[in-house]
N, C-alpha and C positions, 0 to 999 in steps of 0.2 A: 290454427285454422287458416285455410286457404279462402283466398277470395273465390266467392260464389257456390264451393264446395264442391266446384268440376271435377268428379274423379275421372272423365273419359275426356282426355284430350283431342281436340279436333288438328287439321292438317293445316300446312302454311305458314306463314312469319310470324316468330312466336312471339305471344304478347307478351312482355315480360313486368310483372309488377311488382314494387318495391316500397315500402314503407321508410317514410326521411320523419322520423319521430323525435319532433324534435319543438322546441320554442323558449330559449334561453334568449332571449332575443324581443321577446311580448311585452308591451308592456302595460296594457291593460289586461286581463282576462288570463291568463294561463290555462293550459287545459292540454292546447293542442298536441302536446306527445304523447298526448293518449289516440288523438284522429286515426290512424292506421289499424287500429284491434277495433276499436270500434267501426271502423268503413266495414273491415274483413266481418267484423259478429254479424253487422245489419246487412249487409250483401247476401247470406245465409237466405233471408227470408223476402228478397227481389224476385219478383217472376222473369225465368228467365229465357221466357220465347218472346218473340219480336211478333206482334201478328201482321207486322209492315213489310219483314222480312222474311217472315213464315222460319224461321231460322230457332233454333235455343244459341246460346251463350257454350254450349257444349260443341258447337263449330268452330271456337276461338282454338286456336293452339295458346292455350292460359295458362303460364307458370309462375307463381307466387315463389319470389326469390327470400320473401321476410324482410325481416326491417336490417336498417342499417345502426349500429352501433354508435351513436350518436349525442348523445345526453350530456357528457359530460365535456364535450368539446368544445373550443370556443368557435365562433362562427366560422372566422375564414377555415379551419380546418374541417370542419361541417361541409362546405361548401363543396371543398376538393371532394372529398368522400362521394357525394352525392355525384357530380359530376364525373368522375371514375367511374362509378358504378355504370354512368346512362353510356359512356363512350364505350366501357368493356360491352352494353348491351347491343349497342350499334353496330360495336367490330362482329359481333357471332347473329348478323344482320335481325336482332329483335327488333320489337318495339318496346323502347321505355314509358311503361305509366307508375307516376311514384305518385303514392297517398301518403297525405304527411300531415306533417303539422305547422308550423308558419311557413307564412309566404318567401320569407329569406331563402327559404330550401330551395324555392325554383329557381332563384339563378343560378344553382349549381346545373339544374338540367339544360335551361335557356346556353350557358356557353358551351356546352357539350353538343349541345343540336347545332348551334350555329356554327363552332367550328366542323361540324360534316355538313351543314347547309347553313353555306355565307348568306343568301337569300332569306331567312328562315324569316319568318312572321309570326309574329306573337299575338296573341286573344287574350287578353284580361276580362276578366267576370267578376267583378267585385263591388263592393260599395265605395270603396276607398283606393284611388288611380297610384298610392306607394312613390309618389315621384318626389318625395321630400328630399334636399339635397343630405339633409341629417336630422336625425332625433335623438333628441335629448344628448348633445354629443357625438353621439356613435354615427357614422359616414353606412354603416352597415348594418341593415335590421327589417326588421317586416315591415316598414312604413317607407324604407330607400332602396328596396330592392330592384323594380322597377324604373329608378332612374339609374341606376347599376349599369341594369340590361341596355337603356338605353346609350350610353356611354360604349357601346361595341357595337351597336346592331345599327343596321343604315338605317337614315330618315325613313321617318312614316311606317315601321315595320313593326311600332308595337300599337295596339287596336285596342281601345276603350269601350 
């Protein structure tokens, strides 16, 4: 199942979306590598004209690339993965949007943006700001991913 069910592709820079299925990493709640079938099933049943933009969603040039092979990896090679993917999506000038499952997966897109834009600025939307230096051990996980990012990205460039 494709996100949104676009079978008529619109023109321009293609959106390119990717499923990082993944959360070895959790360590409350498990779930999330299921997040990406489930975004894609409930996407099915979004409406999908904008009446802001008078536009459908069938304007996007939308290609659902599928998830990435991911489960049984340990993070740092998770990471690379995810990040490959966003930089291969960059070079063939997409746009990367990955649906995923824990929050560790985004630093793999965070340094693939940043190394094509040193500038880049980051939005966090969450309940919980992940700036822990470590959990439970691990230097690397959904709760220190964010102070990760912050460790390469200039001051004041990531937003709460």
């Amino acid at each position: 199942m494709e996100m949104f069910d676009i079978t008529e592709k619109g023109r321009g820079r293609k959106v390119v979306v990717f499923g990082a299925p993944y959360d070895a990493t959790t360590i409350y709640r498990r779930g999330s590598a299921q997040a990406p079938g489930a975004i894609r099933a409930a996407s099915v049943s979004i409406e999908t004209f904008s009446l802001r933009l008078h536009r459908t969603l069938s304007c996007l040039n939308l290609c659902d690339a599928g998830d990435l092979p991911l489960a049984e990896l340990p993070p740092q090679e998770a990471l690379q993965r995810v990040a490959e993917t966003t930089r291969f999506i960059l070079t063939e000038d997409g746009f990367p949007v990955m649906i995923g499952g824990e929050h560790t997966m985004s630093l793999g897109v965070v340094q693939a943006l940043h190394e094509r834009y040193p500038d880049l600025n980051v939005v966090i939307v969450d309940a919980h700001f992940d700036l822990r230096d470590e959990w439970e051990g691990a230097k690397l996980n959904h709760a220190t991913w964010a102070r990760r990012a912050s460790e390469f990205l200039e001051p004041g460039s990531l937003h709460f």
